[in-house]
C-alpha positions as CSV (number, residue, x, y, z in Angstrom):
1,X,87.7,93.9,73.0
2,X,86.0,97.5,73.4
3,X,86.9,100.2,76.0
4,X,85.6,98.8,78.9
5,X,86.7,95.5,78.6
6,X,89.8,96.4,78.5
7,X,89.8,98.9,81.2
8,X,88.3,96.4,83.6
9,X,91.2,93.7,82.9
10,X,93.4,96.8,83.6
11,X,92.0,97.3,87.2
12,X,92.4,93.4,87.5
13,X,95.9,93.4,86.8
14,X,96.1,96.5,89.2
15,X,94.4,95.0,91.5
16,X,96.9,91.7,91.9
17,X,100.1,94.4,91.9
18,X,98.4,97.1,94.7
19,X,97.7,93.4,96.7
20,X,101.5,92.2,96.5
21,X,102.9,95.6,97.1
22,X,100.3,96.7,99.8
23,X,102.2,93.5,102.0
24,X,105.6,94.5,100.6
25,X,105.5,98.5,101.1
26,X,103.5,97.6,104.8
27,X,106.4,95.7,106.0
28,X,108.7,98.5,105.3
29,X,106.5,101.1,106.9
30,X,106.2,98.8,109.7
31,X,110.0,98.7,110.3
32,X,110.1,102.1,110.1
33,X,107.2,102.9,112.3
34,X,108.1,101.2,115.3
35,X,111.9,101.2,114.9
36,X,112.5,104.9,113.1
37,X,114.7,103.2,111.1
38,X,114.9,102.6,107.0
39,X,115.4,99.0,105.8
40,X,117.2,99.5,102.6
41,X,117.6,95.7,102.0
42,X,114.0,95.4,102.4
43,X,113.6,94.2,98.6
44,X,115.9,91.7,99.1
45,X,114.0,90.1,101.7
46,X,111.4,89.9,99.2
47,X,113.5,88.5,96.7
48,X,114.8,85.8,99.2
49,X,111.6,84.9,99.4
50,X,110.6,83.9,96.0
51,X,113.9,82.3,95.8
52,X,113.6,79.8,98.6
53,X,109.5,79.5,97.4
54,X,111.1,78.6,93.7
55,X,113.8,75.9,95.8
56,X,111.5,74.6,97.9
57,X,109.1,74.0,95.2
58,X,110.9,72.4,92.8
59,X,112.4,70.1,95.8
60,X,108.8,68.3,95.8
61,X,107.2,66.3,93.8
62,X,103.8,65.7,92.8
63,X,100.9,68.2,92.8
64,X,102.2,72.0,92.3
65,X,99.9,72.5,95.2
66,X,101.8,70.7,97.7
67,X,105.3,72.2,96.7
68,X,103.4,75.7,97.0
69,X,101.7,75.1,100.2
70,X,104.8,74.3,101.7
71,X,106.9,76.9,100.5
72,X,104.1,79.6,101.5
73,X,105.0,78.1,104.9
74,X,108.5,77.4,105.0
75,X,109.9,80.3,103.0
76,X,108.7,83.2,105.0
77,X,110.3,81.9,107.8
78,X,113.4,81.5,106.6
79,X,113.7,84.7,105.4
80,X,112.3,86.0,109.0
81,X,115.4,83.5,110.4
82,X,117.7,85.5,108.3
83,X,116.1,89.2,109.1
84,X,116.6,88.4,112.8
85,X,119.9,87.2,112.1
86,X,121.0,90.7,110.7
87,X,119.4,92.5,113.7
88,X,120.7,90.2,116.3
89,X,124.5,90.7,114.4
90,X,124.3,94.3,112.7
91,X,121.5,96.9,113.6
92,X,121.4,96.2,117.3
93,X,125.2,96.8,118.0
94,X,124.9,100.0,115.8
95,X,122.1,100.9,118.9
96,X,119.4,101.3,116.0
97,X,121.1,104.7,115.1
98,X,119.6,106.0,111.5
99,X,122.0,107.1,109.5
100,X,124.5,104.4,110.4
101,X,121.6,101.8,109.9
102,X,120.8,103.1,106.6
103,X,124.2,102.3,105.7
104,X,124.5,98.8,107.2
105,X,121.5,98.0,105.5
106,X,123.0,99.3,101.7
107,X,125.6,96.6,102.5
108,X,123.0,93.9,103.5
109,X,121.3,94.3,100.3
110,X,124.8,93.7,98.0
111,X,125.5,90.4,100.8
112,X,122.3,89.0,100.1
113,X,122.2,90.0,96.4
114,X,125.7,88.5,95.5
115,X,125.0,85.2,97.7
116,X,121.7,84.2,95.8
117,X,123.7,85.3,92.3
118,X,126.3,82.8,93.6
119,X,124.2,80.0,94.9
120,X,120.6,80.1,93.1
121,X,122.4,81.3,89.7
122,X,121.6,84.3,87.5
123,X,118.5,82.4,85.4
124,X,114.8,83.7,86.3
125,X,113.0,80.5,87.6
126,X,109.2,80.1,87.3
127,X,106.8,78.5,90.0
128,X,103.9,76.5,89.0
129,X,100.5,78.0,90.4
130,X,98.6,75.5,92.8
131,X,95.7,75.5,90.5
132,X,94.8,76.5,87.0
133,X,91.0,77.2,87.5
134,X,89.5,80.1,85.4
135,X,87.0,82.9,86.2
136,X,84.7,83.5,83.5
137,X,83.6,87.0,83.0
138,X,81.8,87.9,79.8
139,X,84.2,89.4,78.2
140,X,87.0,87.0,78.7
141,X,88.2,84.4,81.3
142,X,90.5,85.2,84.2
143,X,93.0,83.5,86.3
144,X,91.9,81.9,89.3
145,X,94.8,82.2,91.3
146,X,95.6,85.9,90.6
147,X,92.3,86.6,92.4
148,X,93.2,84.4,95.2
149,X,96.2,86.5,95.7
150,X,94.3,89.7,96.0
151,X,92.1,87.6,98.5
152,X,95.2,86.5,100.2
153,X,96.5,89.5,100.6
154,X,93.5,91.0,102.0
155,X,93.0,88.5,104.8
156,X,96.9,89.0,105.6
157,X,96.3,92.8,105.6
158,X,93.2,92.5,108.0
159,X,95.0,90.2,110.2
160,X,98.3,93.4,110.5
161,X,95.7,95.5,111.2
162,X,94.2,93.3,114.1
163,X,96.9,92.3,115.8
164,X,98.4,95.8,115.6
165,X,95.1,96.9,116.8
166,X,93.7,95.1,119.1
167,X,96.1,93.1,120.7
168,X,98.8,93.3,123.4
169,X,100.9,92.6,121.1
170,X,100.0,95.8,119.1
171,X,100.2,97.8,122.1
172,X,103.5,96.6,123.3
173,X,104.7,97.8,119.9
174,X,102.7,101.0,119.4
175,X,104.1,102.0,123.1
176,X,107.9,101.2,121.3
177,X,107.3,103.7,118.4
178,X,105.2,106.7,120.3
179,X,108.4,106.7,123.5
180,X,110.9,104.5,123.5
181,X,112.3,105.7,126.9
182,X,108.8,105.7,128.5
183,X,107.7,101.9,127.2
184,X,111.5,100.9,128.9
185,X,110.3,102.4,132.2
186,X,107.5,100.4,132.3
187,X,109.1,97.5,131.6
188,X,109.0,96.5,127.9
189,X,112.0,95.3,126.4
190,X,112.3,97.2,123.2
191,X,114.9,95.3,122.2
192,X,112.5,92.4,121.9
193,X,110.2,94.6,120.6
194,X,112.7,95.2,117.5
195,X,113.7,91.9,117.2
196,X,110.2,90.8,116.3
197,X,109.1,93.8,114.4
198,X,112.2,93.7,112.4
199,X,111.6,89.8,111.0
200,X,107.7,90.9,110.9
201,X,108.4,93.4,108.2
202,X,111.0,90.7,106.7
203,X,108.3,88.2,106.5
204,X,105.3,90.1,104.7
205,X,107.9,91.0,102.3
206,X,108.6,87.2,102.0
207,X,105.1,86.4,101.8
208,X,104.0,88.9,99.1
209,X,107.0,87.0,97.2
210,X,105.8,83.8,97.5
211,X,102.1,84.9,96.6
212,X,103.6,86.5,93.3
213,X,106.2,84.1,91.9
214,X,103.8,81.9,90.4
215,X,102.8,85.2,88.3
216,X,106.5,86.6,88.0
217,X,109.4,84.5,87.7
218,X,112.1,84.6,90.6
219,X,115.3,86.2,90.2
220,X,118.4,87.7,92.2
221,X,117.5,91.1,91.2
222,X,113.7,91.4,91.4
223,X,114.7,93.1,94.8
224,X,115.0,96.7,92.9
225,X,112.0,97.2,91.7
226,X,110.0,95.8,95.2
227,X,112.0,98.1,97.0
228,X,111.2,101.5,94.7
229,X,107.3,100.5,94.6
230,X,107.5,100.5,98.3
231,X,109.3,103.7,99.6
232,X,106.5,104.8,96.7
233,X,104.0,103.3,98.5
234,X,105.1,104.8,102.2
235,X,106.0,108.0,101.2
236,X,102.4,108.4,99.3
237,X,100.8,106.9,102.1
238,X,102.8,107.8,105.1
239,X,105.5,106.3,106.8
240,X,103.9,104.2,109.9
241,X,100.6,104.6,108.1
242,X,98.5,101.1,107.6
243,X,96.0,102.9,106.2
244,X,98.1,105.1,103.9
245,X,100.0,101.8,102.8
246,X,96.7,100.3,101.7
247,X,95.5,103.7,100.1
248,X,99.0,104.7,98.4
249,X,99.1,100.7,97.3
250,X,95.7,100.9,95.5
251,X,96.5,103.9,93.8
252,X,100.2,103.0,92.4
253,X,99.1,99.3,91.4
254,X,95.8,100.6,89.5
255,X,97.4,103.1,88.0
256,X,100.6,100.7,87.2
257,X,97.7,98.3,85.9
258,X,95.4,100.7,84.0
259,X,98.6,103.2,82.0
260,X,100.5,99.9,81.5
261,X,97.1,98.4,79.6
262,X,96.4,101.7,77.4
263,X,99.5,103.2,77.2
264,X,103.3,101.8,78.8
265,X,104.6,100.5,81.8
266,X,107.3,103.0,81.5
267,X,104.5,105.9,81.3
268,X,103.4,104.2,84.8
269,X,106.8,104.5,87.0
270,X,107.0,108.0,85.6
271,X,103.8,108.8,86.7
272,X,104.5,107.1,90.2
273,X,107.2,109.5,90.4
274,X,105.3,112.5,89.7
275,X,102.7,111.4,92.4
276,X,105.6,111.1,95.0
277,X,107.4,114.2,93.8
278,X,104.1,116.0,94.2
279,X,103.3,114.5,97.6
280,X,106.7,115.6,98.9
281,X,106.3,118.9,97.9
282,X,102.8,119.7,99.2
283,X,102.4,117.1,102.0
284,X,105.5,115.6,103.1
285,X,104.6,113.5,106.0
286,X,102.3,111.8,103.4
287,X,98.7,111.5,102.6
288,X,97.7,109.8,106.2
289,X,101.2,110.5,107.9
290,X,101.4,112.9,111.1
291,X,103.5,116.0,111.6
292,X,106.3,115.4,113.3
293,X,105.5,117.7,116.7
């Protein structure tokens, strides 16, 4: 193939990584939005759920469909079962405090880690896509499902951004993150508040996983990398930021897509760096972020 070919299976390939990580990185910024607080085990809540989507999976039989619809389902809330868990038990009797959170949160990453090492074994474990149907462009033929991931991931993006938005839902929560104090005098229960919003963020991670594993096997340590890509992705964008996520999302996976193509993906994650290193030095609150007044 010729130049462009070859750069425009590049933005493709981008295009399927910015969609994965733009769920992933928003349910980090989301945590840390309304709760002011940063989820260091959030890659492991994206691991967990490729794991249970590779269990549930290979649990049924016949089409790979079924075994895929139903872990799309079920595994997301699981891992949402086990993110409230861990607020319920751990970041609610630390009172939410930051630095101690930050900390409890380092130690729910090794749990969680060492558990699926113990139980799901150290052996990467692929996931059969639901379908196998090609796109034919006329250069070359595409997979099917990898654009139904970036389609996926836009509907799921659009629906965070409406029920943030423009519901009471949304509201309750935006009234959490601007003044705690204030929401609690009118008589929201932040508490509640955090112990959907915590499982939310937990779930979008768990989703993005299950979208992904039929491209990327599952593993016990797939966790790292998710994690890096999305403190990328909110410190680009913004911590709190949906529209910074999406922005800072389509820039790191296009540019992951398009260096890895022509040059290395090692040449990609240093220039991820640089971008951060640059944002933090000339913007710091991020692209779309607000100063702190």
């Amino acid at each position: 193939m010729s130049f462009w070919p070859h750069l425009f299976l590049a933005c493709l390939e981008g295009l399927v990584a910015a969609a994965v990580l733009a769920l992933t990185a928003l349910g980090l910024s989301l945590v840390f939005g309304v709760m002011r607080i940063v989820n260091i085990a959030h890659g492991e809540f994206y691991m967990l759920g490729a794991v249970f989507a590779s269990v549930v999976a290979a649990s049924i039989g016949g089409h790979p469909a079924i075994g895929f619809i139903v872990a799309l389902v079920v595994s997301p809330l699981m891992v949402g079962a086990i993110a409230l868990l861990a607020e319920r038990l751990i970041l609610r009797r630390l009172a939410y405090e930051p630095k101690a959170t930050i900390v409890a949160t380092i130690g729910l990453l090794y749990i969680l880690q060492q558990l699926t090492l113990t139980f799901y074994g150290p052996d990467a474990r692929a996931v059969a896509a639901p379908f196998s149907w090609r796109v034919d462009f006329p250069w070359f033929g595409y997979s099917g499902y990898k654009l139904f991931v970036v389609g996926a991931a836009g509907l799921l993006l659009l629906a965070s951004w409406l029920i943030i938005n423009r519901t009471k839902l949304g509201l309750i929560m935006r009234a959490a993150q601007f003044d705690r104090e204030t929401a609690q005098a009118f008589g929201i229960s932040v508490d509640r508040v955090y112990a959907v919003v915590f499982p939310a963020g937990a779930m979008l991670a768990g989703i993005a996983a299950v979208l992904i594993v039929p491209v990327q096997q599952a593993h016990y340590l797939m966790g790292q990398d998710a994690l890096l890509l999305s403190f990328i992705v909110v410190i680009i964008g913004g911590l709190g930021s949906l529209q910074g996520t999406l922005a800072a999302a389509l820039v790191i996976g296009l540019s992951d897509g398009i260096v890895s193509v022509f040059f290395s993906p090692t040449l990609a994650k240093m220039l991820a760096t640089l971008i951060v290193a640059l944002v933090l030095v000339f913007r710091p609150q991020g692209l779309f972020g607000a100063i702190a007044r």
